[in-house]
C-alpha positions as CSV (number, residue, x, y, z in Angstrom):
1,X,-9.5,-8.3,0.2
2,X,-12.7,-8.7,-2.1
3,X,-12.0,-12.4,-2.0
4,X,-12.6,-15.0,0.1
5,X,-11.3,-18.6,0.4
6,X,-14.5,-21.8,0.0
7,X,-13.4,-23.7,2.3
8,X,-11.8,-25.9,-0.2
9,X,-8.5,-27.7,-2.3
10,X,-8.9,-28.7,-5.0
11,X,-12.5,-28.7,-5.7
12,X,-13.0,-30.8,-2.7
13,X,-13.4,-29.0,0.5
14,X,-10.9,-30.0,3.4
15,X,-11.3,-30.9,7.1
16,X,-12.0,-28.8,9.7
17,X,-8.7,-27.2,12.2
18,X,-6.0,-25.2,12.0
19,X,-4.1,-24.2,9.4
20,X,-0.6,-22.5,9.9
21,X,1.0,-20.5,7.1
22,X,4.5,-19.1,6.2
23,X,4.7,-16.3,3.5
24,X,8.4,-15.7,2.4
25,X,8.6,-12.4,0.2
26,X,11.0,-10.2,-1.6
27,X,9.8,-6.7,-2.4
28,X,9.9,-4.8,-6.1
29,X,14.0,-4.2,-5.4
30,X,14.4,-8.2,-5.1
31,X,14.6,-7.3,-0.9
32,X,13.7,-10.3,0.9
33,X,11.4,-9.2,3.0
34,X,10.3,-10.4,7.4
35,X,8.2,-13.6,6.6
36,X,4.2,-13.4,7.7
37,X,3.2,-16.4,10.1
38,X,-0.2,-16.7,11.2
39,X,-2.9,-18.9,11.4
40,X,-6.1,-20.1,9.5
41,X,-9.2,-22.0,11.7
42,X,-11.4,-23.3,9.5
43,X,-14.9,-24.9,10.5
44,X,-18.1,-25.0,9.8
């Protein structure tokens, strides 16, 4: 939560829209876990 995210890939920053994201995840058990889906707009 402390950090935040530049604006950039790979030392280079990236153009402006929407970025979607899927974050597949298995809990301390090895429990696959509901995926997270959301959205990032960048712009500047």
């Amino acid at each position: 939560p402390k950090e935040c995210w530049d604006g950039q890939y790979q030392g280079k920053p990236v153009q402006e829209g929407v970025y979607l994201y899927l974050i597949r995840y298995t809990d301390r058990d090895g429990n696959l876990q509901t995926p997270k889906r959301g959205e990032i707009v960048l712009y500047r």
